[in-house]
MIDOSE-1310 file (N, C-alpha, C; in nm, 2 decimals, decimal comma, always signed):
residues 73
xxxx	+8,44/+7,37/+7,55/+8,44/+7,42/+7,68/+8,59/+7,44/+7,73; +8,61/+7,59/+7,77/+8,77/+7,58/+7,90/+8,76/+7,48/+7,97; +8,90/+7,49/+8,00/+8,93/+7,39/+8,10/+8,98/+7,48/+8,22; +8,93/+7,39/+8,33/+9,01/+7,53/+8,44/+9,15/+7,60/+8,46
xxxx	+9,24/+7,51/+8,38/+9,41/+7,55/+8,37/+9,36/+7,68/+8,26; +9,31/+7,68/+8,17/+9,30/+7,73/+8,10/+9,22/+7,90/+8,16; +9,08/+7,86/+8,25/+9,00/+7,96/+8,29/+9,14/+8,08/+8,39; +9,18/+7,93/+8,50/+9,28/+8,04/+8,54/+9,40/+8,12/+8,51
xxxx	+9,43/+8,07/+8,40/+9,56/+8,14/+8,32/+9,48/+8,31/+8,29; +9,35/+8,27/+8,23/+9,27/+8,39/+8,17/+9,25/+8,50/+8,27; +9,21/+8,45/+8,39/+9,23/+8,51/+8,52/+9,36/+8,59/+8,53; +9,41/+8,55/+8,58/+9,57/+8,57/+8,59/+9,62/+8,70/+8,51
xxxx	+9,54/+8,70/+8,38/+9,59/+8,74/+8,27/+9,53/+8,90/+8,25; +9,39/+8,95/+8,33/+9,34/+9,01/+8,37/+9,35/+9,15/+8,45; +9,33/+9,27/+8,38/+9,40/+9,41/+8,42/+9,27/+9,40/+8,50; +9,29/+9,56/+8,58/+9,19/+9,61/+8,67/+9,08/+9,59/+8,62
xxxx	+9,04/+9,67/+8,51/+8,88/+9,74/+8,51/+8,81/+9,59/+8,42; +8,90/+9,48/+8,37/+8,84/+9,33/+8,34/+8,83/+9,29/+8,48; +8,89/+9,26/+8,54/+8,87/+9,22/+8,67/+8,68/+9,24/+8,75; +8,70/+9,38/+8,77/+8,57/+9,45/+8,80/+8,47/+9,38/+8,73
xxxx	+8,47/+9,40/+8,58/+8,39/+9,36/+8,52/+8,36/+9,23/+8,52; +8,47/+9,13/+8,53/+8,46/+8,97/+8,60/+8,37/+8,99/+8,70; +8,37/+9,05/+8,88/+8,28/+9,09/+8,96/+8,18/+9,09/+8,93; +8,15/+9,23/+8,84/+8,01/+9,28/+8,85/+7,94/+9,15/+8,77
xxxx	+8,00/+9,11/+8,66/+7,92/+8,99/+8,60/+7,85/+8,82/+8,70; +7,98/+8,86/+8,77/+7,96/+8,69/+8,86/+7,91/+8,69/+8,93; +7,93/+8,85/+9,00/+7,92/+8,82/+9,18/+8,03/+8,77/+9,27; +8,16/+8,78/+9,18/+8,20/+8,70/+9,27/+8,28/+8,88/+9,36
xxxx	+8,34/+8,82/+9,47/+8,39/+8,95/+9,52/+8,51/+8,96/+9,47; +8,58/+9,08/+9,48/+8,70/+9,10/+9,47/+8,82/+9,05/+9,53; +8,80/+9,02/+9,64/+8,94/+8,98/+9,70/+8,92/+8,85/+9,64; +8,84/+8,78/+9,63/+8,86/+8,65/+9,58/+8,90/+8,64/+9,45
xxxx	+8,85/+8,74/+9,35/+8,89/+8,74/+9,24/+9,05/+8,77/+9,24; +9,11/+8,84/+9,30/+9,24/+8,88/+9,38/+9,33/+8,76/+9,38; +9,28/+8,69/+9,46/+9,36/+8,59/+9,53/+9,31/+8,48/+9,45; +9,29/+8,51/+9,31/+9,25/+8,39/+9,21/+9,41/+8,44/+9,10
xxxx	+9,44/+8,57/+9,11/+9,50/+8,63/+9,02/+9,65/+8,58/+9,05; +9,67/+8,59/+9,19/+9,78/+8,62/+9,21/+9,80/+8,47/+9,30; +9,76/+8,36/+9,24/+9,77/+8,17/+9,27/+9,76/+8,19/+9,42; +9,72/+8,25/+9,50/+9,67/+8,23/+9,64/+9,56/+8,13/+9,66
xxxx	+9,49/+8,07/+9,58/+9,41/+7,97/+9,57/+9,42/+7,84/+9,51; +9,47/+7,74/+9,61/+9,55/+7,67/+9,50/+9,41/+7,53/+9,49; +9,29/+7,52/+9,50/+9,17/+7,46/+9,51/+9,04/+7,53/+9,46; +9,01/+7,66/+9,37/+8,91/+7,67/+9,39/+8,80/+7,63/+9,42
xxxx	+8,67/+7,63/+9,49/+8,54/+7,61/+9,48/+8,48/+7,55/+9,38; +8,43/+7,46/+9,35/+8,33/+7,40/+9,26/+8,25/+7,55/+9,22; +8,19/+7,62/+9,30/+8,07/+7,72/+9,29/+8,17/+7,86/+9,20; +8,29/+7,87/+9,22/+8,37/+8,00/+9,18/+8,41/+7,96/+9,06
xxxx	+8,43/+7,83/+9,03/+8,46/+7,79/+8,90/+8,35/+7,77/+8,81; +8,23/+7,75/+8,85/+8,10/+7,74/+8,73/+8,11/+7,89/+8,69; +8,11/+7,99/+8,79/+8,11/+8,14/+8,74/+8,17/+8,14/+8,65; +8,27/+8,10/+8,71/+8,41/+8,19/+8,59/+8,38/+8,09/+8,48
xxxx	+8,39/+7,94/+8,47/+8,30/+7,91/+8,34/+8,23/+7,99/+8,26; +8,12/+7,99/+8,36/+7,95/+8,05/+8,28/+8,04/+8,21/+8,20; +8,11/+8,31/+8,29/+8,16/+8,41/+8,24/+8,22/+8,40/+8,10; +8,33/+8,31/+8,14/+8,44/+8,30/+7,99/+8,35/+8,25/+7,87
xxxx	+8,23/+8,19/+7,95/+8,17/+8,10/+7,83/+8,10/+8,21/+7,71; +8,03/+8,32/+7,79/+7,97/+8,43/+7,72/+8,10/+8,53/+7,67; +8,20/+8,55/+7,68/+8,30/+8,59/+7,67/+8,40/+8,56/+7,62; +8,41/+8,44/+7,50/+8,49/+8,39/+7,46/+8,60/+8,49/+7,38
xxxx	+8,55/+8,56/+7,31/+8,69/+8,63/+7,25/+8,77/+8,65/+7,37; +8,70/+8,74/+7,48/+8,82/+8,81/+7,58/+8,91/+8,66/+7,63; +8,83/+8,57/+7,66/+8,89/+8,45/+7,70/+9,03/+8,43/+7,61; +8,98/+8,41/+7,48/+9,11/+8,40/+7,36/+9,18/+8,47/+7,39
xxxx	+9,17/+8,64/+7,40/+9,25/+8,75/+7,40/+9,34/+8,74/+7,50; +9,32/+8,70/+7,61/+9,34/+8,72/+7,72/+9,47/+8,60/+7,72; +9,41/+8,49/+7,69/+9,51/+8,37/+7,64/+9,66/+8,36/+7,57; +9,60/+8,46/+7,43/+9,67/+8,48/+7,30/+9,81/+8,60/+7,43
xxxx	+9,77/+8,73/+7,45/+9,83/+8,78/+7,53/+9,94/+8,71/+7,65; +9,88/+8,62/+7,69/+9,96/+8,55/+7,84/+10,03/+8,47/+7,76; +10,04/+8,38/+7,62/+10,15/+8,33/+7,63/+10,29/+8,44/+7,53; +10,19/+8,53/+7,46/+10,31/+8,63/+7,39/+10,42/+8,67/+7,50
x	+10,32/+8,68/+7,59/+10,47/+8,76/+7,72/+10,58/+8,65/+7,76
């Protein structure tokens, strides 16, 4: 299982049209997903974190990719 240090780096790490795709999969809205991206949330939601869980969880390569990518830079 991620860890949430981990979930939000992958966040973070996240171009537009992944982003969307985060959305359309969660539900969660955009400005939130936004203001997940860019550390304006320094507490997530218990409820916003099972998503993004549940998401990375089905999603593990992009999770890795996304990872592998954020520390190369």
């Amino acid at each position: 299982m991620s860890t949430s240090q981990d979930i939000m780096k992958a966040v973070r790490a996240m171009n537009m049209a992944q982003q969307k795709s985060l959305c359309d999969a969660t539900g969660l809205p955009a400005p939130t997903v936004a203001k997940l991206k860019y550390s304006q949330v320094a507490d997530p939601r218990t409820s916003t974190m099972d998503k993004l869980r549940d998401y990375f969880g089905r999603n593990r390569r992009l999770m890795a990719k996304l990872l592998e990518d954020k520390e190369a830079a």
